[in-house]
N, C-alpha and C positions, 0 to 999 in steps of 0.2 A: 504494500500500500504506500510506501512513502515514496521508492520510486517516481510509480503514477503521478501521487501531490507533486514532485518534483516536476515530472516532466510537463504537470498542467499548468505549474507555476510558467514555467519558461515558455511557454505557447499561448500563456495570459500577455505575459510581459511582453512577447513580440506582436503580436496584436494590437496593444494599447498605444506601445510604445513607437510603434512602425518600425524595430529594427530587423528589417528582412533580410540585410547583408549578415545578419550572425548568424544565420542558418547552414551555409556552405561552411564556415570555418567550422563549427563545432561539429557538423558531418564528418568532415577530413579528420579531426581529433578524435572521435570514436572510431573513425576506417583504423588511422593508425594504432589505435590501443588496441583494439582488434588483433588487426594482422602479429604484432608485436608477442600479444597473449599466447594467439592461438598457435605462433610458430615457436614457438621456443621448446617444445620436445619435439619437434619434426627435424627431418632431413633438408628443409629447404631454409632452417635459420642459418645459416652461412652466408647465404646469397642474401637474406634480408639483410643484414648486418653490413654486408659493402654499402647498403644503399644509404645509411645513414654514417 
C-alpha cells in the first residue's frame, strides 16, 4: 500500500504541478536500477559494467 500512496502522490504532483518533463528522467532511473539489479548474478554483468 505505501508504494501505491507513493506512486499516487507523484502522479498528483505532476498533474497539478505540470511537471511533464520529470516523467522520462525518473523512467531512465528505474530502467537503470532495473537492469543494474537484475544483472548482477547473470553472465551478461561484464558487459553492463563497460557501459558505465
Amino acid at each position: 500500500m505505501g508504494k501505491l500512496s507513493l506512486l499516487k502522490e507523484f502522479w498528483d504532483f505532476l498533474k497539478v504541478r505540470k511537471k511533464w518533463w520529470l516523467t522520462p528522467i525518473v523512467l531512465v532511473l528505474l530502467l537503470l536500477g532495473a537492469l543494474i539489479v537484475f544483472s548482477q548474478g547473470s553472465a551478461v554483468s561484464p558487459f553492463i559494467y563497460t557501459l558505465f
